[in-house]
Gaussian input, Z-matrix of N, CA and C with variables (Angstrom, degrees):
# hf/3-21g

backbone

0 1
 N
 C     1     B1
 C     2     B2     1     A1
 N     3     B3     2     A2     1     D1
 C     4     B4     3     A3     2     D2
 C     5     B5     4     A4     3     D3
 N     6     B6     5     A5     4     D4
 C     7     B7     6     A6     5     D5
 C     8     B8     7     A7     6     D6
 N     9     B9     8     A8     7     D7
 C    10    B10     9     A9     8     D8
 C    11    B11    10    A10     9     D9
 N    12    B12    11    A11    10    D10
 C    13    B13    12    A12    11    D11
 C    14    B14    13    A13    12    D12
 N    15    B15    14    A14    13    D13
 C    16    B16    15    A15    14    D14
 C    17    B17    16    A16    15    D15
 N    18    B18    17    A17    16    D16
 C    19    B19    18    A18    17    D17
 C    20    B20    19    A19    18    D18
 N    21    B21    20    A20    19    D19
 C    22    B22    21    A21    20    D20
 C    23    B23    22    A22    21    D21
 N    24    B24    23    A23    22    D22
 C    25    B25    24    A24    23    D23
 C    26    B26    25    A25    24    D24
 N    27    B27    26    A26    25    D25
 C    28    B28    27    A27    26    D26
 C    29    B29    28    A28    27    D27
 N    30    B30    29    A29    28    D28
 C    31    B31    30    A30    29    D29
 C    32    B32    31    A31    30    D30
 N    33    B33    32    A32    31    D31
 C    34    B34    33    A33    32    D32
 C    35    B35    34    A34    33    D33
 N    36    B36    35    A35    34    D34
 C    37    B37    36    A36    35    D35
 C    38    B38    37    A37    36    D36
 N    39    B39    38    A38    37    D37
 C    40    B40    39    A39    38    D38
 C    41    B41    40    A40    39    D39
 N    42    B42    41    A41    40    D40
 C    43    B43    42    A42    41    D41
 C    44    B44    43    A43    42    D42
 N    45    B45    44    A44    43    D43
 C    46    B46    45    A45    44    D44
 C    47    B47    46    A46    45    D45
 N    48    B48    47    A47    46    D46
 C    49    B49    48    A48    47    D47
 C    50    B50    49    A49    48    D48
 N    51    B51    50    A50    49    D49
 C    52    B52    51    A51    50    D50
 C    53    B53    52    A52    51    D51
 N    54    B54    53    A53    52    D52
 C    55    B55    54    A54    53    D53
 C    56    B56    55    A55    54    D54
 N    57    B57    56    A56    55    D55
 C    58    B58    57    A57    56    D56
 C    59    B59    58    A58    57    D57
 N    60    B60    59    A59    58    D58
 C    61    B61    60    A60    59    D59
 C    62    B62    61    A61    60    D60
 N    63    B63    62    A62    61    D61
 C    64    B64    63    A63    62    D62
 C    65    B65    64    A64    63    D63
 N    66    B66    65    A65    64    D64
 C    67    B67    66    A66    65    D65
 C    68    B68    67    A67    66    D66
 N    69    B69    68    A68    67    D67
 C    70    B70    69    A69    68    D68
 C    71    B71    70    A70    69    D69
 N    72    B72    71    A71    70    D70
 C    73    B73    72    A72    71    D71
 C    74    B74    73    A73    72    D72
 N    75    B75    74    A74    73    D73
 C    76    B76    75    A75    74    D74
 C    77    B77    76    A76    75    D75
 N    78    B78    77    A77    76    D76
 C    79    B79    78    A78    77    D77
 C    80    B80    79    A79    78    D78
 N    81    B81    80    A80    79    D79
 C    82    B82    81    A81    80    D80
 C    83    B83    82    A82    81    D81
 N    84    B84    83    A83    82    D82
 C    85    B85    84    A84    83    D83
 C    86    B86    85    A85    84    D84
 N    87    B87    86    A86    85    D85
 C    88    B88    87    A87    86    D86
 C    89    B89    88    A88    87    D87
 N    90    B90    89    A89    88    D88
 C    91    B91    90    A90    89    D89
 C    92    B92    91    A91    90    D90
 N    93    B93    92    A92    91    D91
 C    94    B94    93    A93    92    D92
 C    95    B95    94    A94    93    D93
 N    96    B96    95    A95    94    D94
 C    97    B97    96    A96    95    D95
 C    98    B98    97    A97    96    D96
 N    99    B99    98    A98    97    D97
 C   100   B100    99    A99    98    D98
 C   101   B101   100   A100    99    D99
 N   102   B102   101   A101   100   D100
 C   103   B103   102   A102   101   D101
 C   104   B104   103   A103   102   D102
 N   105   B105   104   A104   103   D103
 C   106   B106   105   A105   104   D104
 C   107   B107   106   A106   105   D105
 N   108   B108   107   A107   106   D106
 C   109   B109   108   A108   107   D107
 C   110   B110   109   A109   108   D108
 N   111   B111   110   A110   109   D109
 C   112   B112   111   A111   110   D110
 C   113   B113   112   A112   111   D111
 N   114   B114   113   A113   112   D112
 C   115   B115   114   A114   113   D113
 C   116   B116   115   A115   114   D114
 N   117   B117   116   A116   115   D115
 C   118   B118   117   A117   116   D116
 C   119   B119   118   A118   117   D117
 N   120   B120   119   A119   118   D118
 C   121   B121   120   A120   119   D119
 C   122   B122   121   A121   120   D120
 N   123   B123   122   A122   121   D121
 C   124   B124   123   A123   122   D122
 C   125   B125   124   A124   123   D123
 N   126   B126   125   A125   124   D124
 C   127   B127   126   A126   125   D125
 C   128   B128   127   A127   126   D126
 N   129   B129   128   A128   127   D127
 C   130   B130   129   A129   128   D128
 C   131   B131   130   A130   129   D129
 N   132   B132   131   A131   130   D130
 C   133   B133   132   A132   131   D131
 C   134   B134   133   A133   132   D132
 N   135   B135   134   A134   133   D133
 C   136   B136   135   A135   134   D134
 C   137   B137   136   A136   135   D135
 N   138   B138   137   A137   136   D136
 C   139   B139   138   A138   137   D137
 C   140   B140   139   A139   138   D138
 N   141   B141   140   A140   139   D139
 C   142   B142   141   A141   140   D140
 C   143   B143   142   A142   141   D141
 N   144   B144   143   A143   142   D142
 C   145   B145   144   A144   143   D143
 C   146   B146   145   A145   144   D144
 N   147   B147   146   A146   145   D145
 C   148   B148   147   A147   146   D146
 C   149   B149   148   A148   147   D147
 N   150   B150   149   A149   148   D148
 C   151   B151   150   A150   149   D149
 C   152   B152   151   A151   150   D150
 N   153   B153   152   A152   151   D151
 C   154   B154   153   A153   152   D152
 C   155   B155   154   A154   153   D153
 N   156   B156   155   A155   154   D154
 C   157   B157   156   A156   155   D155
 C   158   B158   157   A157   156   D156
 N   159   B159   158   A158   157   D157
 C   160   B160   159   A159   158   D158
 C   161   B161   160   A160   159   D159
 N   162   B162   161   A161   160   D160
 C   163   B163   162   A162   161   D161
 C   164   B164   163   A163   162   D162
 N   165   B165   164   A164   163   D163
 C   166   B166   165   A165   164   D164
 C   167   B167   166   A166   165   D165
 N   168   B168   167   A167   166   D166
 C   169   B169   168   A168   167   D167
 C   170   B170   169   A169   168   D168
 N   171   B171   170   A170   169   D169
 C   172   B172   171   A171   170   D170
 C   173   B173   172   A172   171   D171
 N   174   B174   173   A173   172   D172
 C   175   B175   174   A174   173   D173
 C   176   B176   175   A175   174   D174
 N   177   B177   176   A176   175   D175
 C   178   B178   177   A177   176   D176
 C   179   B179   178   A178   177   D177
 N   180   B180   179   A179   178   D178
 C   181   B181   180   A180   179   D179
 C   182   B182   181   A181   180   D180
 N   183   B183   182   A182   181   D181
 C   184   B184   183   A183   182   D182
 C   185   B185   184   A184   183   D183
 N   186   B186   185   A185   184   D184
 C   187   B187   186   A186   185   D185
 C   188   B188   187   A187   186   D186
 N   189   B189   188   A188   187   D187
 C   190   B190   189   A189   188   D188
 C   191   B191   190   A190   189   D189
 N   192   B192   191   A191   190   D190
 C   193   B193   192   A192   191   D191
 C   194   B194   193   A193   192   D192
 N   195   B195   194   A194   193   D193
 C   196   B196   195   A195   194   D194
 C   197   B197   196   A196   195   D195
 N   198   B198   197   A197   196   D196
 C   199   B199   198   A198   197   D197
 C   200   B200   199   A199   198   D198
 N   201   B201   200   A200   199   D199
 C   202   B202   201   A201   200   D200
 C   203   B203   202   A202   201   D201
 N   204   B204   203   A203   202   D202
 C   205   B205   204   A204   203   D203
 C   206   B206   205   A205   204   D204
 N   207   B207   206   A206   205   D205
 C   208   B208   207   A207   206   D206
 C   209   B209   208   A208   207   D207
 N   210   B210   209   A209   208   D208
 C   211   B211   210   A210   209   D209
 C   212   B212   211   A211   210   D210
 N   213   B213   212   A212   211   D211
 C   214   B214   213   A213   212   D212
 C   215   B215   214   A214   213   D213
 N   216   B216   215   A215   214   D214
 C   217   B217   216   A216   215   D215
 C   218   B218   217   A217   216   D216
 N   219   B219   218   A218   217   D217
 C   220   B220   219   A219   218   D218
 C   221   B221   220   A220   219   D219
 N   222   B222   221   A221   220   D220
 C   223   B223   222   A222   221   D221
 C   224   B224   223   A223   222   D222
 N   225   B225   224   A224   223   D223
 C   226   B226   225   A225   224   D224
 C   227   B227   226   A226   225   D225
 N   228   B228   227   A227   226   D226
 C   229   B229   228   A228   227   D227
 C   230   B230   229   A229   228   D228
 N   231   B231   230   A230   229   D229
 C   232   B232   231   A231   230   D230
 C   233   B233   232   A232   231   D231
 N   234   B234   233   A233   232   D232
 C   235   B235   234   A234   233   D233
 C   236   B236   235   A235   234   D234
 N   237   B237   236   A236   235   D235
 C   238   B238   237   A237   236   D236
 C   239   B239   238   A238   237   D237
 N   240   B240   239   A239   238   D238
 C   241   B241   240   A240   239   D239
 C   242   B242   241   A241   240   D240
 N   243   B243   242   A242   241   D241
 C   244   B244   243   A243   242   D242
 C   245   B245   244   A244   243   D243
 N   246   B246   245   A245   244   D244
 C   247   B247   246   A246   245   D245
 C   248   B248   247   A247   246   D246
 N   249   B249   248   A248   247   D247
 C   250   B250   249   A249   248   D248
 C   251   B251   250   A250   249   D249
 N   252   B252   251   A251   250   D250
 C   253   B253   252   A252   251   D251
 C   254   B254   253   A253   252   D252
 N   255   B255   254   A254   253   D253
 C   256   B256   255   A255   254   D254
 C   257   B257   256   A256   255   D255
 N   258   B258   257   A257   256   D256
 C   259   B259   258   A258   257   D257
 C   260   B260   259   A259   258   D258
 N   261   B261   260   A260   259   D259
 C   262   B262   261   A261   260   D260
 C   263   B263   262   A262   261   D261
 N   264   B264   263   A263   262   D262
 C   265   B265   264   A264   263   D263
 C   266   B266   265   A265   264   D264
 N   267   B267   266   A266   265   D265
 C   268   B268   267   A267   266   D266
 C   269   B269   268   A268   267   D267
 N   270   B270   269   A269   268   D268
 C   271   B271   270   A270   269   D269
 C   272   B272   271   A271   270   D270
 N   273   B273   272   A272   271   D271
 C   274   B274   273   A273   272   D272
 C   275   B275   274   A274   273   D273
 N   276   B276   275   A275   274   D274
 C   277   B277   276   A276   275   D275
 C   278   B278   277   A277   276   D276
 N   279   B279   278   A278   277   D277
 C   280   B280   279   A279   278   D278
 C   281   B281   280   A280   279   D279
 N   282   B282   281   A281   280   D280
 C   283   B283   282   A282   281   D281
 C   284   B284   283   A283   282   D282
 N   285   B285   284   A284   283   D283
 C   286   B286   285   A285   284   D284
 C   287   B287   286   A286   285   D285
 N   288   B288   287   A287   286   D286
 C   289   B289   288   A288   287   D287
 C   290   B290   289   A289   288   D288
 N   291   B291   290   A290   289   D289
 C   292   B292   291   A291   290   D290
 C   293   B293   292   A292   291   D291
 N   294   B294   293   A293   292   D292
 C   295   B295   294   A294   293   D293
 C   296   B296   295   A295   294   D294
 N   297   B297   296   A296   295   D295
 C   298   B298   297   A297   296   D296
 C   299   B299   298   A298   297   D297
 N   300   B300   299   A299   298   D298
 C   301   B301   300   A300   299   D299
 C   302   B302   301   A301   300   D300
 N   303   B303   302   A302   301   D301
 C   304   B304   303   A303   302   D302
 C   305   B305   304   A304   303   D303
 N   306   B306   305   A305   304   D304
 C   307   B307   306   A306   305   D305
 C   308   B308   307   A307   306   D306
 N   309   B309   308   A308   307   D307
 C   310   B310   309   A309   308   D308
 C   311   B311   310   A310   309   D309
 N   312   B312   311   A311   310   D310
 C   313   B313   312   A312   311   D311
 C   314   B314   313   A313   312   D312
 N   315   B315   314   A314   313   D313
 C   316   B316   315   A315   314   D314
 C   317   B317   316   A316   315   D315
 N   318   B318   317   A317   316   D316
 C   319   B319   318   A318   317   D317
 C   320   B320   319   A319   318   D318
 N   321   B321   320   A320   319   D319
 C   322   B322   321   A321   320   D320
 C   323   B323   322   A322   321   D321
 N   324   B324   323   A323   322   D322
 C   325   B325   324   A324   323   D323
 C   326   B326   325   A325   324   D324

   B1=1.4639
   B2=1.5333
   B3=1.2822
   B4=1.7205
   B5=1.6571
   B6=1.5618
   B7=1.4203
   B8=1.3093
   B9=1.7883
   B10=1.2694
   B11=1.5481
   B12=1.0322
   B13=1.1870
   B14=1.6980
   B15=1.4032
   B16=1.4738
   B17=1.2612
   B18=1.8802
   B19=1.2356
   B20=1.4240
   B21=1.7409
   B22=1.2588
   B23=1.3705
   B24=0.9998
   B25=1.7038
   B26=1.6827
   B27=1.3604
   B28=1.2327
   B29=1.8110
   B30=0.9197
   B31=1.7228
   B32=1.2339
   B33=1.7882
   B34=1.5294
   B35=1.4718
   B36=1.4971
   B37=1.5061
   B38=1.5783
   B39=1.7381
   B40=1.5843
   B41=1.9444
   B42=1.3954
   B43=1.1166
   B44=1.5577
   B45=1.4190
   B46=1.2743
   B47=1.6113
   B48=1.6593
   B49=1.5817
   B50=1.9224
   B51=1.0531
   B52=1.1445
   B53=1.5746
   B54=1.4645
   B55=1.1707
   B56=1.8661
   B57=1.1662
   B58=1.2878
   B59=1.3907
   B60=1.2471
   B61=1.8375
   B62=1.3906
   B63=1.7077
   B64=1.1377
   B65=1.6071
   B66=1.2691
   B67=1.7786
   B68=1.6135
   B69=1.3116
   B70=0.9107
   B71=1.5542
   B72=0.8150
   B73=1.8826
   B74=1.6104
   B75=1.0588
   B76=1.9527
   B77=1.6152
   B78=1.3922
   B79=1.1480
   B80=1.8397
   B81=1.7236
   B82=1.7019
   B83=1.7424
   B84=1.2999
   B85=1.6988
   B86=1.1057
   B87=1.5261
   B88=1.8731
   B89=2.0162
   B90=1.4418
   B91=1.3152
   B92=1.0842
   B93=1.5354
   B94=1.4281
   B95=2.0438
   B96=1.5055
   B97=1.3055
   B98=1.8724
   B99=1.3783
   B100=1.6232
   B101=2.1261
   B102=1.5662
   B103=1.4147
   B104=1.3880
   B105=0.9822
   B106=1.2867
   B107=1.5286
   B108=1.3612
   B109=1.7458
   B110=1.9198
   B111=1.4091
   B112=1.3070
   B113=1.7826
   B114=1.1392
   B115=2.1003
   B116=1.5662
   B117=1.2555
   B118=1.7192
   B119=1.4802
   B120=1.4590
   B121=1.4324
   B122=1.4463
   B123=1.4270
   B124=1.8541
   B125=1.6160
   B126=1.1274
   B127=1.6354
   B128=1.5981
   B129=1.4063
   B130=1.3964
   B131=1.7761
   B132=1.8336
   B133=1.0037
   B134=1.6190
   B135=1.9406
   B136=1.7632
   B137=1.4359
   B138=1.1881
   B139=1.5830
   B140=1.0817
   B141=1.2732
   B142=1.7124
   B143=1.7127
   B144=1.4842
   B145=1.3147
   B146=1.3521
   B147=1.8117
   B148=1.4749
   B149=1.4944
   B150=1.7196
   B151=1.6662
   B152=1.4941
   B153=1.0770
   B154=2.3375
   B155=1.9033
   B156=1.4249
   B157=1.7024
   B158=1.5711
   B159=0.8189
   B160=1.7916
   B161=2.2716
   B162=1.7455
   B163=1.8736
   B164=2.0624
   B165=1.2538
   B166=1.6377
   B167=1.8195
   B168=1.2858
   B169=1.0830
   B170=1.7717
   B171=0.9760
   B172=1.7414
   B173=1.7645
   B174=1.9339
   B175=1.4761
   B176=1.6501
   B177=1.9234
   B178=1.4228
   B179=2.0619
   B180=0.6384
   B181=1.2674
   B182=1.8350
   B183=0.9396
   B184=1.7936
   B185=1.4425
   B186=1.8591
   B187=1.3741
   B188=1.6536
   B189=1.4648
   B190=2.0681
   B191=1.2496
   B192=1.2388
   B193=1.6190
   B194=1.3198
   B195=1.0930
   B196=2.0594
   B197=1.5471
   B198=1.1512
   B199=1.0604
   B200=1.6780
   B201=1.6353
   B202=2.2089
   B203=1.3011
   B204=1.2757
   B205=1.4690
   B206=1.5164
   B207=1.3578
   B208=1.5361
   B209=1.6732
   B210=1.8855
   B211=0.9360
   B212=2.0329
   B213=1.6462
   B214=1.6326
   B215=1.7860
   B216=1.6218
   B217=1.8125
   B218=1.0638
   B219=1.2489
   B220=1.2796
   B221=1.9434
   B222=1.3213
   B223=1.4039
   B224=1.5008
   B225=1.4202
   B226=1.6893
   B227=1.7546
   B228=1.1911
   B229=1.8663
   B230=1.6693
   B231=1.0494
   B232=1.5251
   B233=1.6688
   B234=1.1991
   B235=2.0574
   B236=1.4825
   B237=1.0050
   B238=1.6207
   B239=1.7721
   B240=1.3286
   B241=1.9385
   B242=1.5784
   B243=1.7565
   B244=1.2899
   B245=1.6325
   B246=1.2162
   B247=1.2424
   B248=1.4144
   B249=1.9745
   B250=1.6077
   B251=1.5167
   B252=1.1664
   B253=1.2748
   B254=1.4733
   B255=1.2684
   B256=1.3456
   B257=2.0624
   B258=1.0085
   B259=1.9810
   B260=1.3335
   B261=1.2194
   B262=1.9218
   B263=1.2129
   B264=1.4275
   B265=1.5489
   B266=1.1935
   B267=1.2648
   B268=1.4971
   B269=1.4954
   B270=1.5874
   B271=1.3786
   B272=1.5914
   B273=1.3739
   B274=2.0596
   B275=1.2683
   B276=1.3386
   B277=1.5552
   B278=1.7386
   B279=1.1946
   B280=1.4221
   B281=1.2963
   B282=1.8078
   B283=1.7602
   B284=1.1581
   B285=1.1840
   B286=1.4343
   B287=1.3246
   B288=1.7640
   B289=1.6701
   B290=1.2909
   B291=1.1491
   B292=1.6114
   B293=1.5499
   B294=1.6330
   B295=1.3500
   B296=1.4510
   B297=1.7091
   B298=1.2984
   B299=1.4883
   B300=1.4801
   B301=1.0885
   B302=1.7235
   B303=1.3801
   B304=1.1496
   B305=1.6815
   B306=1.6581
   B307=1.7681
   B308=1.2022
   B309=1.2514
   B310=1.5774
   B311=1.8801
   B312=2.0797
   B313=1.0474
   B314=2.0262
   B315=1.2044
   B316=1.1300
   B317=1.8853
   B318=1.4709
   B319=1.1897
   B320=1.3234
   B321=1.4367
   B322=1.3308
   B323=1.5529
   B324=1.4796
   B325=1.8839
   B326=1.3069
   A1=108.45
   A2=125.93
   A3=152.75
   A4=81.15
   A5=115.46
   A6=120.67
   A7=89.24
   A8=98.22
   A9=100.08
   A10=106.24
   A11=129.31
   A12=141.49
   A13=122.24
   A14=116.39
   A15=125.94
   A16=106.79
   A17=125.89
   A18=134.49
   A19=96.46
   A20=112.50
   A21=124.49
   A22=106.48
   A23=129.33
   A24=146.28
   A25=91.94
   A26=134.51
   A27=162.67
   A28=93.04
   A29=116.84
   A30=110.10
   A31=142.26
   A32=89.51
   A33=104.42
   A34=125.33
   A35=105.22
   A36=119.77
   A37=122.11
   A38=83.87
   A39=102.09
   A40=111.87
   A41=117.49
   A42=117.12
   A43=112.19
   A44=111.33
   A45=117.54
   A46=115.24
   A47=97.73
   A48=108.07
   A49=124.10
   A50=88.83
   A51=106.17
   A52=87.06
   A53=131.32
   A54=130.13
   A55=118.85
   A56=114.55
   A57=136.69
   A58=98.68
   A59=137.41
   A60=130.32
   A61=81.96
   A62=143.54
   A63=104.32
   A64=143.73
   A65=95.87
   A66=117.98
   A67=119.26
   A68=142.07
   A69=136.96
   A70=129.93
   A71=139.27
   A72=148.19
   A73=101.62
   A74=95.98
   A75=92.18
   A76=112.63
   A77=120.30
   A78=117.27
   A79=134.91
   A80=84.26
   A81=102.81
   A82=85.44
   A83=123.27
   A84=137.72
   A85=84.28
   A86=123.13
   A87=132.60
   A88=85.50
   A89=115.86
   A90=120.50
   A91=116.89
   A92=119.86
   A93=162.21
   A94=87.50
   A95=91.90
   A96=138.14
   A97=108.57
   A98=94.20
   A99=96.23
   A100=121.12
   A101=82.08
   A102=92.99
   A103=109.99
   A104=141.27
   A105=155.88
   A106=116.35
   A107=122.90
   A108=114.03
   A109=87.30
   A110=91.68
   A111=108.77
   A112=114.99
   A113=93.08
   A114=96.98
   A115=113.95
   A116=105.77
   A117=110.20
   A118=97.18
   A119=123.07
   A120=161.16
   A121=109.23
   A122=99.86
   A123=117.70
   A124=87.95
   A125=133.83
   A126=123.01
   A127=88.05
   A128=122.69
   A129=112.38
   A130=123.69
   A131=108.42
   A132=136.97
   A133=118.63
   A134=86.88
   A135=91.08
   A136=110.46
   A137=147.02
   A138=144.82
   A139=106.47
   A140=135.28
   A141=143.57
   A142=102.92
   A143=112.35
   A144=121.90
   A145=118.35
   A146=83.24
   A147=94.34
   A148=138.00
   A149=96.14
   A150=126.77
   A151=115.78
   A152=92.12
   A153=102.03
   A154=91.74
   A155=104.30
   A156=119.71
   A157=114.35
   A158=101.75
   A159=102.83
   A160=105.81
   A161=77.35
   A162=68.70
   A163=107.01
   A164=96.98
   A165=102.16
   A166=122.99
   A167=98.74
   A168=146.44
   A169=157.34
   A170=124.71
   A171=106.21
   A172=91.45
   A173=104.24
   A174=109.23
   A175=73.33
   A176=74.28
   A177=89.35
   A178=90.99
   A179=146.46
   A180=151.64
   A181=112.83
   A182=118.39
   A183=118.14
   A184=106.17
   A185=112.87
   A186=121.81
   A187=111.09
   A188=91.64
   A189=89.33
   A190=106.11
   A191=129.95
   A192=132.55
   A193=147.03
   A194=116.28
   A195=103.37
   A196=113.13
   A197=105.72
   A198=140.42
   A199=98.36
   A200=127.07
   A201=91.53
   A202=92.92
   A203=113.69
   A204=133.75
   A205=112.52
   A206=115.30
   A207=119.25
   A208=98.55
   A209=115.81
   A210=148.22
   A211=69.28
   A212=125.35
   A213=137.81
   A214=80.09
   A215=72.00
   A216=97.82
   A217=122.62
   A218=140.92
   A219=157.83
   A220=97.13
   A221=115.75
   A222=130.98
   A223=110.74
   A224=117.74
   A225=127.20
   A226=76.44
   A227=103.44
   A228=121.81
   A229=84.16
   A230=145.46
   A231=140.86
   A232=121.03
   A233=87.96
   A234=100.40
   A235=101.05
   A236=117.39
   A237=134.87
   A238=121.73
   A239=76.89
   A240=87.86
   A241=118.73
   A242=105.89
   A243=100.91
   A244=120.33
   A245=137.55
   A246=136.23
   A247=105.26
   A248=105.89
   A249=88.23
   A250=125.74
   A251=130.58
   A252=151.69
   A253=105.70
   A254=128.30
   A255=128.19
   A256=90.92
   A257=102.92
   A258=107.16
   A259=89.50
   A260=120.65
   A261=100.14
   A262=121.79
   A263=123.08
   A264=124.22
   A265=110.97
   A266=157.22
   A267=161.00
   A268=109.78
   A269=100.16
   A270=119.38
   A271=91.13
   A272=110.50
   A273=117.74
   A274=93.12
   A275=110.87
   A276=108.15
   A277=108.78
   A278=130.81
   A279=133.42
   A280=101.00
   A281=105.13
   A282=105.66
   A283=109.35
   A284=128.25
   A285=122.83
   A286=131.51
   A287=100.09
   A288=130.49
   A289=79.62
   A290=149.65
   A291=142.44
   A292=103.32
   A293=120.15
   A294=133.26
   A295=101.45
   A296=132.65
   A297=131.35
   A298=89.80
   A299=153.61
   A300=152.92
   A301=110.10
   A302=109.13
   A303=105.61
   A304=129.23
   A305=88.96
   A306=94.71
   A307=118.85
   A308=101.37
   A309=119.25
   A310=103.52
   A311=101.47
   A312=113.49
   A313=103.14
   A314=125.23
   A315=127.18
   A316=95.10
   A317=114.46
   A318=95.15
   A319=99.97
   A320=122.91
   A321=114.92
   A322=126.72
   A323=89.64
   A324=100.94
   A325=120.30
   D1=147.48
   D2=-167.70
   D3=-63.57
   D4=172.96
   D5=167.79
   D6=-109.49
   D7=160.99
   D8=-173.91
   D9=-108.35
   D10=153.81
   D11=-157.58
   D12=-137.59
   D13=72.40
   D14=171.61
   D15=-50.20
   D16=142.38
   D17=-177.34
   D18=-119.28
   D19=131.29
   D20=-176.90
   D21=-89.17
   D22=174.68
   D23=-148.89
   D24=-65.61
   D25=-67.85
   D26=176.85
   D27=-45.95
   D28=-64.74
   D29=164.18
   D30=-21.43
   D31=-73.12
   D32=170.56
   D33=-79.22
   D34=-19.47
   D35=159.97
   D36=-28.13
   D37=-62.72
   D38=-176.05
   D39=-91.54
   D40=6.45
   D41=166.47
   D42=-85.85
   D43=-48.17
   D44=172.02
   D45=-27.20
   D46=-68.82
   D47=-179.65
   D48=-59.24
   D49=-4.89
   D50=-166.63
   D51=-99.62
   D52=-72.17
   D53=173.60
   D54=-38.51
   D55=-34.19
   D56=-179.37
   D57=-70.63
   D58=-46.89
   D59=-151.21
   D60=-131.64
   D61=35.14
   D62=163.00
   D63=74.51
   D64=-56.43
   D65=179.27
   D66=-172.00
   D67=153.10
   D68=-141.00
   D69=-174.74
   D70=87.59
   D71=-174.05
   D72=-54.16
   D73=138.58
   D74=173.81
   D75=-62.14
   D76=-36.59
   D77=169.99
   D78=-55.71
   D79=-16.28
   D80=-165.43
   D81=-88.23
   D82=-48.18
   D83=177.30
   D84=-39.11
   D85=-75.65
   D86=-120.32
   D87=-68.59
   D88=-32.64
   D89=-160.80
   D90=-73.97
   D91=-27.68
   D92=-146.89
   D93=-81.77
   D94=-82.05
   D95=-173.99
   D96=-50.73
   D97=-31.80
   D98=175.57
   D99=-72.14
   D100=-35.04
   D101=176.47
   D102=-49.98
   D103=-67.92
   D104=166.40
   D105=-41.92
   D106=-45.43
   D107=-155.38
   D108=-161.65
   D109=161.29
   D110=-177.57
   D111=-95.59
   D112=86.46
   D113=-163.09
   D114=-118.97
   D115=113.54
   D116=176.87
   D117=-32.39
   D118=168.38
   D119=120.24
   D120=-10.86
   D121=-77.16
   D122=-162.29
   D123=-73.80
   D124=-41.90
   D125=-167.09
   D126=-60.57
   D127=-72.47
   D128=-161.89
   D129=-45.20
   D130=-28.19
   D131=171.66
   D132=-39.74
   D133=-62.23
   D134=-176.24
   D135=-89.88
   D136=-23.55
   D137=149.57
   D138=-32.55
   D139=-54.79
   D140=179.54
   D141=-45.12
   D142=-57.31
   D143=-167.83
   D144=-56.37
   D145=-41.26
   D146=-179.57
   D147=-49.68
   D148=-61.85
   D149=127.01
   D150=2.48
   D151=-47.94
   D152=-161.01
   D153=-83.86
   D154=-49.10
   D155=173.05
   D156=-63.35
   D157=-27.25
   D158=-171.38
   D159=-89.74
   D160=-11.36
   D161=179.04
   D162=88.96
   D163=-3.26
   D164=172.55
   D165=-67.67
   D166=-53.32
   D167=157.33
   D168=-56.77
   D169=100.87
   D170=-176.35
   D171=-119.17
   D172=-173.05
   D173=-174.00
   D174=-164.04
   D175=159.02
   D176=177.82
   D177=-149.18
   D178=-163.56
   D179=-169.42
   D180=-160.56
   D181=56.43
   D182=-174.38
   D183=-53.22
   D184=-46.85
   D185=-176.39
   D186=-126.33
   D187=-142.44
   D188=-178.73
   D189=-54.30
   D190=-44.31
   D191=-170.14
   D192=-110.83
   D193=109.62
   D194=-164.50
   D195=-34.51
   D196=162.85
   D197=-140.23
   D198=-130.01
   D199=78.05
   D200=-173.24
   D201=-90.22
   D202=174.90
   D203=163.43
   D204=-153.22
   D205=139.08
   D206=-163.44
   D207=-90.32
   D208=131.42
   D209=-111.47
   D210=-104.00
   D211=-44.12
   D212=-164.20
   D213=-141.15
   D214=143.87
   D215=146.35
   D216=-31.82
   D217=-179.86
   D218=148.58
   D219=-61.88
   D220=-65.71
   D221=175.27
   D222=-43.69
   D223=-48.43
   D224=-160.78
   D225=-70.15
   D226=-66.71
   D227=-153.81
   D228=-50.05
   D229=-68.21
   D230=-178.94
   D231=-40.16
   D232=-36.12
   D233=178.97
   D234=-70.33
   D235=-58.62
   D236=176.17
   D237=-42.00
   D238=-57.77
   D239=171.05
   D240=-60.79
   D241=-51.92
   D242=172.39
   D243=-77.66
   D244=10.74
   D245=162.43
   D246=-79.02
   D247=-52.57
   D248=-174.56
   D249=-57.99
   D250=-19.19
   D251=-163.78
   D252=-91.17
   D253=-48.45
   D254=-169.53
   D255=-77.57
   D256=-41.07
   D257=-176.83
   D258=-63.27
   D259=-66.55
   D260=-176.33
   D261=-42.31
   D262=-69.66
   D263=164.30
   D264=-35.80
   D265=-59.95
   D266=154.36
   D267=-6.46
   D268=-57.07
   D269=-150.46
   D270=-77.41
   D271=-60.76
   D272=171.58
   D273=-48.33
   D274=-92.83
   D275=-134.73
   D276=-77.33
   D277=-23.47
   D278=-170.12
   D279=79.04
   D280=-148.22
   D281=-178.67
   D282=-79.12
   D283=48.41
   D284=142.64
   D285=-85.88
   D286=-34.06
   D287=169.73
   D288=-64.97
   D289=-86.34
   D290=-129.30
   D291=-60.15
   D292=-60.01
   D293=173.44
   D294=-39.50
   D295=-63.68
   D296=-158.53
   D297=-74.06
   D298=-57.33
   D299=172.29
   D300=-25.33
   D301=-77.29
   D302=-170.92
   D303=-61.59
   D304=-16.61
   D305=172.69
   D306=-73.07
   D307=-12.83
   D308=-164.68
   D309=-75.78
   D310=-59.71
   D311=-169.88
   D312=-53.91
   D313=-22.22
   D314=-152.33
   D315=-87.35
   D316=-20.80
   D317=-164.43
   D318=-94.71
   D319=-0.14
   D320=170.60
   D321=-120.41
   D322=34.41
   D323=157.69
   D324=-69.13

């Protein structure tokens, strides 16, 4: 099984925008990201990379500056996450995960 990979506040921040424009320069992020909060350059820089390492992420370089683009949707990337997560629980607990799962799905019909 894939590792699973939780996205911290600063992550999904910059996934959003990223989900939002499609594609994205760290500088176009860092600008994004300023409106809101007071954040170095290089911080937005290495989260991005990270992003590219974690499988969130790809780059391409057309000109001086990469280029990211998100690898799934926002939707794909959500389907994905909750599979890896429900297979872990699966994998620990057996039908107990399924029982606590499905009681779960029921309380929010």
């Amino acid at each position: 099984m894939g590792r699973l990979y939780n996205l911290g506040p600063l992550e999904r921040e910059i996934m959003e925008s990223i989900w939002d424009t499609k594609q994205i320069t760290v500088r176009e992020a860092h600008l994004r990201l300023k409106k809101k909060r007071d954040i170095a350059y290089t911080t937005v820089m290495t989260v991005m990379a990270r992003l590219v390492d974690k499988g969130f992420l790809t780059r391409k370089k057309p000109g001086k500056a990469y280029l990211y683009l998100p690898k799934k949707t926002k939707g794909q990337t959500a389907k994905s996450e909750i599979k890896r997560i429900v297979d872990l629980l699966v994998d620990q607990y057996g039908k107990e995960a399924v029982t606590a799962f499905t009681d779960e799905l029921k309380k929010h019909k």
